[in-house]
VOGU-3710 file (C-alpha; in Angstrom, 3 decimals, decimal comma):
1> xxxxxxxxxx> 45,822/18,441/-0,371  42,889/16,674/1,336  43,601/15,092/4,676  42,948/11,180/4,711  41,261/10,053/7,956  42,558/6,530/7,565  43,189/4,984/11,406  47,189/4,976/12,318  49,356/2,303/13,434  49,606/1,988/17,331
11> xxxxxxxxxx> 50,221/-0,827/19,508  47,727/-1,091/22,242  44,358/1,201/23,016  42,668/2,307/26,015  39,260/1,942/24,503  37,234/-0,879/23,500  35,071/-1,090/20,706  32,097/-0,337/22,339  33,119/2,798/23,820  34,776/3,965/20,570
21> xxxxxxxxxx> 31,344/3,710/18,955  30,166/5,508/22,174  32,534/8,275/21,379  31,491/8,449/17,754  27,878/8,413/18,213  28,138/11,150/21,219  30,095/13,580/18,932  28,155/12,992/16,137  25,011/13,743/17,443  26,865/16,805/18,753
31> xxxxxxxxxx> 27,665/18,007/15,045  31,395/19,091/16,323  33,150/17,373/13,016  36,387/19,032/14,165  36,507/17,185/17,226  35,365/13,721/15,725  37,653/14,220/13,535  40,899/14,416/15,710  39,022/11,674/17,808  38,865/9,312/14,313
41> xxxxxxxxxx> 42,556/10,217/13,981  43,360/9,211/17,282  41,887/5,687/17,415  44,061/2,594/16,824  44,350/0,655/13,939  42,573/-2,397/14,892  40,394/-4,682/12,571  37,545/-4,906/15,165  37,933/-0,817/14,987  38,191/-0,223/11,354
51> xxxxxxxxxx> 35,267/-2,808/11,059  33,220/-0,799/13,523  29,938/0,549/11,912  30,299/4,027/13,852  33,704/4,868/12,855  32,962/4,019/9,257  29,758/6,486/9,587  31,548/9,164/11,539  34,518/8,902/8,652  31,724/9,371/6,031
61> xxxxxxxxxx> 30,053/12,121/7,762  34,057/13,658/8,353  34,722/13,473/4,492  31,288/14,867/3,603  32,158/17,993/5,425  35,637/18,404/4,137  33,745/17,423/0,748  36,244/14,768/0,364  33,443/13,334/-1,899  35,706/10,146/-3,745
71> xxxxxxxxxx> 36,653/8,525/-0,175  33,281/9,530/1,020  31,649/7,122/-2,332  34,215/4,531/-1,078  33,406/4,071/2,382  29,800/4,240/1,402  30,350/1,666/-1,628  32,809/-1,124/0,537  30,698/-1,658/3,666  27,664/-2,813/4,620
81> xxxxxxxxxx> 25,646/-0,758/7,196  22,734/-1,597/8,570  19,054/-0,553/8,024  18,779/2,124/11,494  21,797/4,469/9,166  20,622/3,894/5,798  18,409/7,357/5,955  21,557/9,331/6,979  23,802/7,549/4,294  21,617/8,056/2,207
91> xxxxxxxxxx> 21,105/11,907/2,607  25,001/12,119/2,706  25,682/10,231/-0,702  23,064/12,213/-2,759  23,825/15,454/-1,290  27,375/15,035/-2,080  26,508/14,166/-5,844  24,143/17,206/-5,619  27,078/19,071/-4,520  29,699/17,853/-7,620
101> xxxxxxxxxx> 27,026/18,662/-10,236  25,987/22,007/-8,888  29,744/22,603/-8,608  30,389/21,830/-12,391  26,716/23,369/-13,640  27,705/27,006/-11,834  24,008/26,885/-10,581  21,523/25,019/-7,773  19,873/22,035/-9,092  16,253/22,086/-9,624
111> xxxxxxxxxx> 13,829/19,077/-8,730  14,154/17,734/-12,458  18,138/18,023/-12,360  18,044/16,327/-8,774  15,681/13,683/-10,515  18,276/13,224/-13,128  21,445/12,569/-10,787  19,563/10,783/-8,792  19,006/7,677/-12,067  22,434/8,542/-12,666
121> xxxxxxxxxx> 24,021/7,454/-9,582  21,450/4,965/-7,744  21,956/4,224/-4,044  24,380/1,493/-3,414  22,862/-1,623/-1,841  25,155/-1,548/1,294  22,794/1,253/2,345  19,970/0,826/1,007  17,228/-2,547/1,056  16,637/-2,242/-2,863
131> xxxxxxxxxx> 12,800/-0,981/-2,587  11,890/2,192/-4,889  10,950/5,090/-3,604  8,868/7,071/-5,765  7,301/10,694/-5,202  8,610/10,306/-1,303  6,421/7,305/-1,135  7,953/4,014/-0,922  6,240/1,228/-3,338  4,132/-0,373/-0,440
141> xxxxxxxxxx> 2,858/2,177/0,692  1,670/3,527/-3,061  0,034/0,016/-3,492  -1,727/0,326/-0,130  -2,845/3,545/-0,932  -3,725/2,534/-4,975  -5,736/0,015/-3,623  -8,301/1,753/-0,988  -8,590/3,888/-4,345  -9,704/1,722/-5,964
151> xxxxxxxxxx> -12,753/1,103/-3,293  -13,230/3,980/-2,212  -12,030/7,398/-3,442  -13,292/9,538/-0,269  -11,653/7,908/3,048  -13,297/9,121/6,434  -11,252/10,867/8,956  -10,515/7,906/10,674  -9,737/6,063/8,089  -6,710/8,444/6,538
161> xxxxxxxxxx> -5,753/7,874/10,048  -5,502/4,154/9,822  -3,784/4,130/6,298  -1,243/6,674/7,922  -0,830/4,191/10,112  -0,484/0,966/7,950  1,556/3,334/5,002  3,647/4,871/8,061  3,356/8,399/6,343  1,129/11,500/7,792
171> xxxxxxxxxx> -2,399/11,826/7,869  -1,662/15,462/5,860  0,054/13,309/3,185  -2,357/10,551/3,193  -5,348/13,406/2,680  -3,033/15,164/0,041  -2,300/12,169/-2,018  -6,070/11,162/-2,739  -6,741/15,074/-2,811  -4,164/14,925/-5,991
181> xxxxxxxxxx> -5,225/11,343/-7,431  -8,899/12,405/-7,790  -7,933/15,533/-9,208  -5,481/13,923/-12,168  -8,347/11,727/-12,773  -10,806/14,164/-13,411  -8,002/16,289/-16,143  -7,700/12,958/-17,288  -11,138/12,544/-17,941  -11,686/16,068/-18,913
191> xxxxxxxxxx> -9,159/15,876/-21,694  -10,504/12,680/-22,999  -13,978/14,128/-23,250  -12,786/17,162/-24,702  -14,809/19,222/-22,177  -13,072/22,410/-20,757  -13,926/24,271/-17,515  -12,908/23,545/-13,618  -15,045/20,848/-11,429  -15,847/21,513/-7,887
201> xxxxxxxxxx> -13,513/19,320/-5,557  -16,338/16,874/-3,997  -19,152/17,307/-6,744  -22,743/16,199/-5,881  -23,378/16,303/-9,270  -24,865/13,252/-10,780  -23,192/11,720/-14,494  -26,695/12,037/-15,983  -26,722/15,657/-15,494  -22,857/16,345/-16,062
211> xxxxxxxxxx> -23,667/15,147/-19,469  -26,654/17,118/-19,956  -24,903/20,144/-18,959  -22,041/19,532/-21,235  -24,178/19,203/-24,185  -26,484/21,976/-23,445  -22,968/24,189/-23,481  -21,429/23,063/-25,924  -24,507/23,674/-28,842  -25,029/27,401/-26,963
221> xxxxxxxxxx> -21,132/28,004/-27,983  -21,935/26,502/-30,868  -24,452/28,913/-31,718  -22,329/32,002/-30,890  -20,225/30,882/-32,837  -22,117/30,885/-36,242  -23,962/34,025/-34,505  -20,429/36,038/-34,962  -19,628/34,702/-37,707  -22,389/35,998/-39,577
231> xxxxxxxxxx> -21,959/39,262/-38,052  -18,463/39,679/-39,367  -19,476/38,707/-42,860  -22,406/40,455/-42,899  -21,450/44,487/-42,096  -25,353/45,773/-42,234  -26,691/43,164/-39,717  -27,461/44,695/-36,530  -26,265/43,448/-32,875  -29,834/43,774/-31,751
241> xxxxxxxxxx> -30,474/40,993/-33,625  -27,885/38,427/-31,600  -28,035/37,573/-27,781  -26,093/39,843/-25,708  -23,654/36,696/-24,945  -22,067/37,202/-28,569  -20,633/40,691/-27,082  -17,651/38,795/-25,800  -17,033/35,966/-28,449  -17,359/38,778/-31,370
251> xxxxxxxxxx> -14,555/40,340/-29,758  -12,223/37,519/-30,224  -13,408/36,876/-33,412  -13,195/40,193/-35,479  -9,693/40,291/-33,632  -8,703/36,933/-34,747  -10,281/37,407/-38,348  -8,666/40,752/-39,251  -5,325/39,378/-37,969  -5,204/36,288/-39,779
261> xxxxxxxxxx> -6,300/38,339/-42,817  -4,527/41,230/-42,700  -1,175/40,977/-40,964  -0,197/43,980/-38,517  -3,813/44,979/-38,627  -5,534/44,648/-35,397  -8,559/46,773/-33,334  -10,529/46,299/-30,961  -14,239/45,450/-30,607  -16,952/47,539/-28,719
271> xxxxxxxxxx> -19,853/46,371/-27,151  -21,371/49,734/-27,752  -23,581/49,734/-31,260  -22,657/53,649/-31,299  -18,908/52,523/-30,953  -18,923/49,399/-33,185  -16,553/48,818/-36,190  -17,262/45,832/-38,285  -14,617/45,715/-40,944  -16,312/45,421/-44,461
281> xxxxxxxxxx> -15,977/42,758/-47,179  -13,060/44,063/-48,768  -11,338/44,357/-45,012  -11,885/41,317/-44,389  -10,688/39,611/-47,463  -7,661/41,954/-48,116  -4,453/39,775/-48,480  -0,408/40,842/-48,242  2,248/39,229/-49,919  3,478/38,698/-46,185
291> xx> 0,191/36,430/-45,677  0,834/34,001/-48,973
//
């Protein structure tokens, strides 16, 4: 049965409240729980005591640790603490739903599964000011950050330093976080202009010849591609003939075609003309009752 750390009756004290939240704080910080626990024990039952903002903390911290996790949720749920705890509270109230889930799952939860208890059991409001945090980053700081975006995409030295300053995160996660935005912007723009291939980081590059680029590649794949496809229709046609690019598409072709064709079949392709198999016609057009 788990021990209750509820204050007992006794008539008079030789401590005030201030030096009982001395005691607290000092054994606490010195991570004995044992000891703050027998201390917690020990202390009177007075309203001004059971009131006191660190006893309540050290109880919370003393049922984490004996993963008395239900009186922990109380204590954390009935009283309001103020801001200076709410990071330790915090940490204590998610960890110990961590804890219960990992408990029932057999396994350690993963950032997704922490995600998940996380919008299951939100942060009560006695220890916490009601402002998302999302990604680490609180919402002020995101909006700060969205908005020098928005300007300029490429902050100075100095001036990471100053957002660091005015976001209150690092300089390393100021840096990282525009390092990250300008490189979902570019997939995003990537995938919208159906263009495939990696972008340096800080580009010199100019749109006008981006574009030209892209175009130029995509009619020289486009090329290849009719290239190899005559080739694999066309047996007798000679290799000399195409541009030694072809080598590698006509590999994936001939693989692809004789697979799709013929299922089970597969070979592979040789850029040497004395090695080369081009499947004929018939290959090519032979069909299974496994293919219909």
């Amino acid at each position: 049965m788990e021990r209750q750390y509820h204050l007992p009756i006794q008539s008079e004290s030789t401590f005030d409240s201030d030096q009982v939240a001395c005691v607290c704080e000092v054994l606490h910080q010195s991570g004995d729980i044992d000891r703050l626990a027998e201390f917690i024990w020990a202390i009177p039952n007075r309203e001004d005591l059971q009131r006191n903002e660190s006893v309540l903390k050290a109880q919370a911290f003393i049922c984490f640790h004996r993963q008395n996790f239900k009186e922990l949720y109380r204590i954390l749920e009935t009283n309001q603490f103020s801001p200076e705890n709410h990071a330790e509270l915090q940490d204590l109230w998610l960890k110990a739903h961590y804890s219960e889930a990992e408990k029932v799952r057999g396994r350690e939860l993963g950032a997704v599964g922490k995600y998940r208890i996380r919008r299951k059991f939100p942060l009560p409001r006695t220890i916490w000011d009601g402002e998302e945090t999302s990604y680490c980053f609180r919402e002020k700081s995101r909006y700060t950050l969205k908005n020098w975006y928005a300007k300029n995409p490429y902050p100075s030295p100095k001036e990471k330093k100053e957002l660091a300053e005015e976001t209150h995160l690092t300089v390393t996660q100021v840096s990282n976080w525009f390092k990250n935005r300008r490189q979902r912007d570019r997939a995003a723009e990537n995938r919208g202009s159906g263009v495939a291939g990696e972008r340096k980081e800080d580009s010199d590059m100019s749109s006008d010849d981006g574009l030209f680029d892209v175009k130029q590649h995509q009619q020289q794949q486009q090329r290849q591609r009719e290239q190899c496809s005559q080739m694999l229709l066309n047996p007798s046609m000679s290799m000399s003939s195409t541009i030694p690019e072809a080598n590698s598409l006509a590999t994936a072709y001939s693989n692809q075609l004789a697979v799709a064709t013929t299922p089970g079949f597969n070979f592979p392709y040789n850029a040497n003309q004395s090695m080369q198999y081009i499947p004929s016609a018939d290959m090519l057009y032979m069909t299974s009752y496994q293919s219909l």
